[in-house]
C-alpha positions in Angstrom: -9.3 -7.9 -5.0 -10.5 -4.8 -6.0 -8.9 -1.7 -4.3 -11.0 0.5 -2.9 -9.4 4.9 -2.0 -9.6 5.4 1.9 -12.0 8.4 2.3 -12.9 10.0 5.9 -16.4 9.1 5.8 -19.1 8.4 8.1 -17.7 4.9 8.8 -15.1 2.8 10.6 -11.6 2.8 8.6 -11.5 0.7 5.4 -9.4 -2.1 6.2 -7.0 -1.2 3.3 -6.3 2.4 5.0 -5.3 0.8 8.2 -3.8 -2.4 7.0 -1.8 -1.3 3.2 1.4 -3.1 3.7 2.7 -1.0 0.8 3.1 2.6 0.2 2.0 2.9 -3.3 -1.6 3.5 -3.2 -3.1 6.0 -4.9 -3.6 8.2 -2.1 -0.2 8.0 -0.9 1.0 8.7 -4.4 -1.1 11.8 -4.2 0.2 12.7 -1.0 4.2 12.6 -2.2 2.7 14.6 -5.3 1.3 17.0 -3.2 3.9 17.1 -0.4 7.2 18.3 -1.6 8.5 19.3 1.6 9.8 17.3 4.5 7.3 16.7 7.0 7.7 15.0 10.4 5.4 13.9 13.3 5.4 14.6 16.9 3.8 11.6 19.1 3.6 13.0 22.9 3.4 9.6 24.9 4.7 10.7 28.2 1.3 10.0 30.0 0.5 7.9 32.5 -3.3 7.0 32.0 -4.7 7.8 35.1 -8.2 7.8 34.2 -7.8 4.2 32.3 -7.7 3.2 36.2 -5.3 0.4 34.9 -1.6 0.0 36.1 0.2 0.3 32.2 -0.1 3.6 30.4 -3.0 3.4 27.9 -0.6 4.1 25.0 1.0 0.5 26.0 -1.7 -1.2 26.3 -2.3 -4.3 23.9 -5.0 -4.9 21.3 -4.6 -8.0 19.6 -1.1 -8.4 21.2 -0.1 -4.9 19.6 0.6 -1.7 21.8 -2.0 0.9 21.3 1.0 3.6 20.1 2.4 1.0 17.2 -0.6 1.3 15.6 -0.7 5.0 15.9 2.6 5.1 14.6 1.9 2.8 11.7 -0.8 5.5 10.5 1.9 7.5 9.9 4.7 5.4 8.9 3.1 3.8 6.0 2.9 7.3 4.3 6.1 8.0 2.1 5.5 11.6 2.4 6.3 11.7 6.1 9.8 11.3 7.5 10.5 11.0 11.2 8.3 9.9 13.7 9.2 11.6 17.0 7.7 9.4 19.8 8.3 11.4 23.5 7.7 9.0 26.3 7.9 8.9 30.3 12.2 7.9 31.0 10.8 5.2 32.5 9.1 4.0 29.3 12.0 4.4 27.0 13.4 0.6 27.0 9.7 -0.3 26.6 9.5 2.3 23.4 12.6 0.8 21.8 11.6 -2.6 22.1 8.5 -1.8 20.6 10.0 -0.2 18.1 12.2 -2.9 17.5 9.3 -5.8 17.7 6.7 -4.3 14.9 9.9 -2.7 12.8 9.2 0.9 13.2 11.4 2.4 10.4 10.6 6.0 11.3 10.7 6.2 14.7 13.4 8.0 17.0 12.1 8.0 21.1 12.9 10.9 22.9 12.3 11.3 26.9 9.4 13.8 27.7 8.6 16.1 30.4 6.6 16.6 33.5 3.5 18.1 31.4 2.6 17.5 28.2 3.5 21.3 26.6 7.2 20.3 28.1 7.0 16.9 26.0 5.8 18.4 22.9 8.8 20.9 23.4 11.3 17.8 24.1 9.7 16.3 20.8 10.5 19.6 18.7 13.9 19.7 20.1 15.2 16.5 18.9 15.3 18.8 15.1 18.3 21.0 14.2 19.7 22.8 11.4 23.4 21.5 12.6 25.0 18.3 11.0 24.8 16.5 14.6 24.6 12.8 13.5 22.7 12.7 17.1 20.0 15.0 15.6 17.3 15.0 13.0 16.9 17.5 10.5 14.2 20.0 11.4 11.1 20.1 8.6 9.3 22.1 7.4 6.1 21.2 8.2 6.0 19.4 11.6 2.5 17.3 13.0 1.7 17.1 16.6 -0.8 14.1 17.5 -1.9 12.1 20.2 -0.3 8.5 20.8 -3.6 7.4 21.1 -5.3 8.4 18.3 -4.8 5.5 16.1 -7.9 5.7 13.7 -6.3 9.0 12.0 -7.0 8.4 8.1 -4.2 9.8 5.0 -6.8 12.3 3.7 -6.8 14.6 6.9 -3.0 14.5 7.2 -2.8 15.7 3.7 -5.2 18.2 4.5 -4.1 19.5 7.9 -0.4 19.0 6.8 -1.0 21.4 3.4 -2.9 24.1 5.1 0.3 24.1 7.6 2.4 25.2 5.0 -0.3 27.5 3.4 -1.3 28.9 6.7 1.4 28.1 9.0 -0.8 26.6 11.2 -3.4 23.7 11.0 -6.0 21.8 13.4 -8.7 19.7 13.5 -11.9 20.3 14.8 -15.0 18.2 15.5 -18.7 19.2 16.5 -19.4 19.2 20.4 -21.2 16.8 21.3 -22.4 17.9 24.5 -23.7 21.4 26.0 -21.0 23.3 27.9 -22.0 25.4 30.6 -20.5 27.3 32.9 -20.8 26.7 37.0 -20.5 29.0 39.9 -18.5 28.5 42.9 -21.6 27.1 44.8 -22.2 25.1 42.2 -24.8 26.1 40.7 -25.5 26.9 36.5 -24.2 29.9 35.5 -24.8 30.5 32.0 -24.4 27.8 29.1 -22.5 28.1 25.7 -24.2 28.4 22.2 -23.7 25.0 21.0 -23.4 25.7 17.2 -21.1 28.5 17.9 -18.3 26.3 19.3 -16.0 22.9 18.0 -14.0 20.3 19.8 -10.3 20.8 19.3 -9.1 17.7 18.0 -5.8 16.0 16.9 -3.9 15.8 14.8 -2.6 19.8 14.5 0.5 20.7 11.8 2.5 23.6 11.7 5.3 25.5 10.3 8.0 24.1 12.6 9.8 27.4 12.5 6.7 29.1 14.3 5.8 26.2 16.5 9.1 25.9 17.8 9.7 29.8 18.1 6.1 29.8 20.0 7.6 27.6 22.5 10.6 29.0 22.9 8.8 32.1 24.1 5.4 30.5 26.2 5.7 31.3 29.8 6.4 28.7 32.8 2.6 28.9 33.3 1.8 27.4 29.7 4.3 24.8 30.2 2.4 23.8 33.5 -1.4 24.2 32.8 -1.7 24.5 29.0 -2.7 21.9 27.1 -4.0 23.9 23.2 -0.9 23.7 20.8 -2.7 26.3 18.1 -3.3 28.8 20.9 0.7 29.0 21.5 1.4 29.9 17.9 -1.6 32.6 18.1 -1.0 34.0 21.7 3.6 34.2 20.3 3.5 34.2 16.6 0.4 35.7 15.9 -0.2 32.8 13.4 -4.0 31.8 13.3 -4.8 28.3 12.2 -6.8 27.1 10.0 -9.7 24.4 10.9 -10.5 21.0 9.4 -14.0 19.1 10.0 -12.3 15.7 11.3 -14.1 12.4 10.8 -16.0 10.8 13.2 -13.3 7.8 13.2 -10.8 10.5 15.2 -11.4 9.8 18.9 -8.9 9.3 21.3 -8.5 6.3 23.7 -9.3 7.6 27.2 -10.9 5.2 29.0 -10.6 1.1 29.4 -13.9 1.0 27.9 -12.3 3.2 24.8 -10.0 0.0 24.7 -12.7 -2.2 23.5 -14.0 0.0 20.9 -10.8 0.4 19.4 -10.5 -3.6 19.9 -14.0 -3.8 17.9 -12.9 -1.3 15.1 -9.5 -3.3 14.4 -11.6 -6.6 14.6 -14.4 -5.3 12.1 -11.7 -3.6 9.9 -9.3 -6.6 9.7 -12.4 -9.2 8.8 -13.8 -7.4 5.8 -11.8 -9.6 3.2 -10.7 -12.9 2.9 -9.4 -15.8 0.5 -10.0 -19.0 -0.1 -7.8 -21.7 -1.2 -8.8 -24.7 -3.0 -6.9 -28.2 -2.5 -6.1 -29.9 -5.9 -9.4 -32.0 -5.5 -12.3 -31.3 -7.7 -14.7 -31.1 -4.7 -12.3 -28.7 -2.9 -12.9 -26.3 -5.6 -16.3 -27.1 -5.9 -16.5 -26.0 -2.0 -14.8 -22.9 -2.3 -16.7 -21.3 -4.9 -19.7 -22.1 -3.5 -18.5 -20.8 -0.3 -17.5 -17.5 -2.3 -21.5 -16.9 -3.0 -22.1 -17.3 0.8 -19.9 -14.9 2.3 -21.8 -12.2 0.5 -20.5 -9.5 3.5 -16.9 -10.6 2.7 -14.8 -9.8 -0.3 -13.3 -12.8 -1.0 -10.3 -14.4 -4.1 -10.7 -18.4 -4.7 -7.0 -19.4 -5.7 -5.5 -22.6 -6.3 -3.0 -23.5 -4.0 -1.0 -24.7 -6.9 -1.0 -21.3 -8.5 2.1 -19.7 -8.3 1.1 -16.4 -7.3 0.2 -17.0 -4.1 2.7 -15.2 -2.3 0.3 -11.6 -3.9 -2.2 -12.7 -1.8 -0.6 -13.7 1.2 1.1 -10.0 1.3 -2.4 -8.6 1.1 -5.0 -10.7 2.9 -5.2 -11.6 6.7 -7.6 -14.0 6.7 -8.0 -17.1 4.4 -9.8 -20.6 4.5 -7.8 -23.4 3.2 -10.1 -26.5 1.9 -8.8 -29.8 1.5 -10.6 -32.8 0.8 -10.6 -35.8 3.9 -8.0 -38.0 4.0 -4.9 -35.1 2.6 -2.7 -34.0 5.6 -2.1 -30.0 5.8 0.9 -30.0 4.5 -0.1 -26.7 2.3 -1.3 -24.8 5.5 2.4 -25.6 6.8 3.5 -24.2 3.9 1.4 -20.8 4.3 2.4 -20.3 7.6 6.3 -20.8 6.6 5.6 -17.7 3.9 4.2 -15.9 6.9 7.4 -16.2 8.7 9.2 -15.0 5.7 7.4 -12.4 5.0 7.1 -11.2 8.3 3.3 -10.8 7.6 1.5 -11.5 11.0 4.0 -9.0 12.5 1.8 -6.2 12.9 -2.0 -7.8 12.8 -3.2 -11.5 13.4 -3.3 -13.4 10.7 -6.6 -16.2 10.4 -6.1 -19.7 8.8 -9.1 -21.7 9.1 -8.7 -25.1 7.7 -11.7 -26.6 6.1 -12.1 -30.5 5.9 -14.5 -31.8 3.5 -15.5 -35.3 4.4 -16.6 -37.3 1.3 -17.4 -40.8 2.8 -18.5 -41.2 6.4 -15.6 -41.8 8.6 -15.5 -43.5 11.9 -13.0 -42.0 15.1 -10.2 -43.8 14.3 -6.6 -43.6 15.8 -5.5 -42.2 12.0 -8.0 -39.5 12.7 -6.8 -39.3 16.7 -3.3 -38.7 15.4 -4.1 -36.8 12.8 -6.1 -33.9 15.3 -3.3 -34.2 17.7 -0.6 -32.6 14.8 -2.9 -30.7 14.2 -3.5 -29.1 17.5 0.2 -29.1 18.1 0.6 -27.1 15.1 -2.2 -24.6 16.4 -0.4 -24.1 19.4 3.2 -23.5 17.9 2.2 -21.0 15.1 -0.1 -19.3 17.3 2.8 -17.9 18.9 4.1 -15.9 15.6 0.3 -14.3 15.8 -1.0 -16.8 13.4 -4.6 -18.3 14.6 -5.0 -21.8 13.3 -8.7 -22.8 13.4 -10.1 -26.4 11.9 -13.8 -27.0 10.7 -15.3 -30.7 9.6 -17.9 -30.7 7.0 -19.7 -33.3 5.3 -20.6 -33.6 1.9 -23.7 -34.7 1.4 -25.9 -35.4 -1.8 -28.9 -34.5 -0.4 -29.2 -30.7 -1.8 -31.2 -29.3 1.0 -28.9 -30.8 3.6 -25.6 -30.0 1.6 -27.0 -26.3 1.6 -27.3 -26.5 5.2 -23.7 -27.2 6.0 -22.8 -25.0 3.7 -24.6 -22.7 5.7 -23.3 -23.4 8.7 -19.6 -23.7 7.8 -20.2 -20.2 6.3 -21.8 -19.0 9.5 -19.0 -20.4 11.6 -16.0 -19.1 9.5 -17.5 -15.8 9.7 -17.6 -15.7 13.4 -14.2 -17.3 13.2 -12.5 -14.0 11.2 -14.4 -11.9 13.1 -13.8 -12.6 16.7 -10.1 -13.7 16.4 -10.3 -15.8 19.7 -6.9 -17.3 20.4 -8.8 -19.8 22.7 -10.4 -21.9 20.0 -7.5 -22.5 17.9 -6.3 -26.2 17.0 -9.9 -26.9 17.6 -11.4 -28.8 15.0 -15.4 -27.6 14.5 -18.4 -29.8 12.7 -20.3 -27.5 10.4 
């Protein structure tokens, strides 16, 4: 497949931003080129989600049976240029951090207990650098980033732009257009006066700094910051004198706040994760036939046809999440048992769900027999067992036909299906086997 650069436009993530399983992308080798100076994040999780009006703290709940905070954390560990990941959570929390960690291999990461406000967590966070050889300690950067856990959508190009103007300013944040009028109420509640619109910006995450000044701004902020203040920047303006610069943030940078929020993010991962795919052809002549045809069909998905004899397989396992695996009737599955054994090896559905959906292509007319019984029942069995190393095993039936108009049809239909297959991920239809 093509790769395409990850830019902060006016659109959801491109998948290859949020999924790159490597870190050698052309952005990222700008980003080392540009950043030669440690850098490290700050991930304040100590929250408890109050307005989410759910029971678990937002940053731990699941999307896709993934905790909200591993993705955030992944937007920063797959960049080379960034060291540690400093995640500060609630004590409470801190066996449910580390198994996390542990679970989605977070490389980065070192979990730190917050405080009772978040200014106090962010201070925890700072603390866990030093300049002394303590093995217990990390070394302190030079430029240090301070984001929200649940920010997840945060793309490479406005790191490298917040974290350079850190170092260039000593002080970086991120800014977004309100969206809304503010006004101001009195205590009767009534409207006061109301703010120029075009005058004023949303302070958004993520912020850098120099970590000298950010951690000398602390040092010196009053009892009263530490309990009602919430704005990073104005710390290292009110002690340090250091004024920031602003970044225009993408529209992707919104922050998880409500359970409805969950769903959107749900959505964006869904949409993100379904915009390639690959197909792989039995041995059979028809098979391939099938898949290339099916190539010109899924015109709104980038998609490879491979062999499943070709030896280079394992490239696009490493790279692809979905894939549709056509075999002609009568040929057990024996190659999808094979994919999903690379998946284990590779570790690839680790961090995202990985789609198999196994295509049939009848070529004779075949009664329900007890071959065919048998042959469904392995294959739901199989559904059911992978499905619990996040691989989601669909099955579709087709049959050929050779009748144009009614082999265009199916076509048509097994395209349609597959489709809503990638795109909806629904663990309840797997080991089902569809008729297109």
């Amino acid at each position: 497949m093509q790769q395409e650069r990850c830019s902060s436009s006016e659109r959801p993530l491109d998948p290859r931003c949020m999924l790159t399983l490597d870190a050698e992308g052309s952005e990222d080798r700008l980003g080392r080129a540009a950043v030669d100076f440690p850098v490290a994040v700050v991930l304040p999780a100590g929250g408890s989600g109050e307005r989410m009006g759910l029971p678990t703290p937002k940053q731990f709940c699941t999307i896709l049976n993934r905790p909200l905070i591993s993705y955030t954390i992944q937007a920063f560990e797959r960049l080379s240029w960034i060291g540690t990941v400093v995640v500060v959570v609630a004590k409470e929390n801190h066996d449910l951090m580390l198994n996390i960690v542990q679970k989605f291999n977070h490389s980065k990461v070192k979990v730190v207990h917050g405080g009772t406000t978040r200014h106090r967590s962010i201070f925890n966070g700072l603390q866990a650098f030093s300049n002394t050889t303590d093995s217990s300690l990390t070394p302190k950067p030079k430029v240090v980033i301070i984001h929200d856990a649940v920010r997840p959508f945060v793309e490479e190009d406005l790191l490298l732009k917040v974290t350079l103007a850190a170092k260039e300013q000593g002080a970086s944040g991120t800014i977004r257009p309100l969206v809304s009028t503010v006004i101001a109420t009195t205590s009767e509640g009534y409207l006061d006066h109301s703010l120029e619109r075009a005058k004023y910006r949303a302070s958004e995450m993520p912020q850098g700094f120099l970590y000298d000044i950010i951690f000398q701004a602390y040092q010196r902020c009053s009892e009263s910051d530490f309990e009602f203040g919430t704005e990073c920047l104005h710390l290292a303006l009110q002690y340090c004198g250091t004024n920031a610069k602003l970044i225009e943030g993408p529209p992707t940078l919104w922050k998880v706040t409500y359970k409805r929020d969950l769903a959107a993010a749900e959505a964006i991962i869904k949409e993100t994760l379904s915009m390639s795919a690959c197909i792989i052809a039995g041995a059979e002549s028809k098979a391939v036939e099938l898949a290339k045809t099916l190539q010109k069909h899924l015109n709104m998905i980038e998609t490879d046809v491979i062999s499943c004899a070709k030896e280079s397989n394992t490239e696009y396992l490493s790279k692809t999440q979905n894939f549709i695996y056509i075999s002609v009737s009568g040929s057990d599955f024996s190659g999808v048992l094979e994919m999903v054994k690379r998946f284990e090896d590779l570790g690839h559905a680790r961090l995202y769900p990985v789609v198999i959906v196994w295509v049939q292509l009848n070529m004779t007319k075949r009664s329900i027999d007890s071959q065919k019984t048998d042959e469904l029942t392995a294959f739901m069995g199989l559904a059911s067992e992978v499905l619990q190393g996040n691989v989601l095993l669909y099955g579709i039936e087709i049959d050929h036909s050779k009748v144009p108009e009614q082999w265009e049809r199916s076509v048509e239909r097994l395209t349609q299906i597959s489709v809503a297959l990638i795109r909806e991920r629904n663990a309840a239809l797997t080991g089902q086997l569809l008729h297109a």
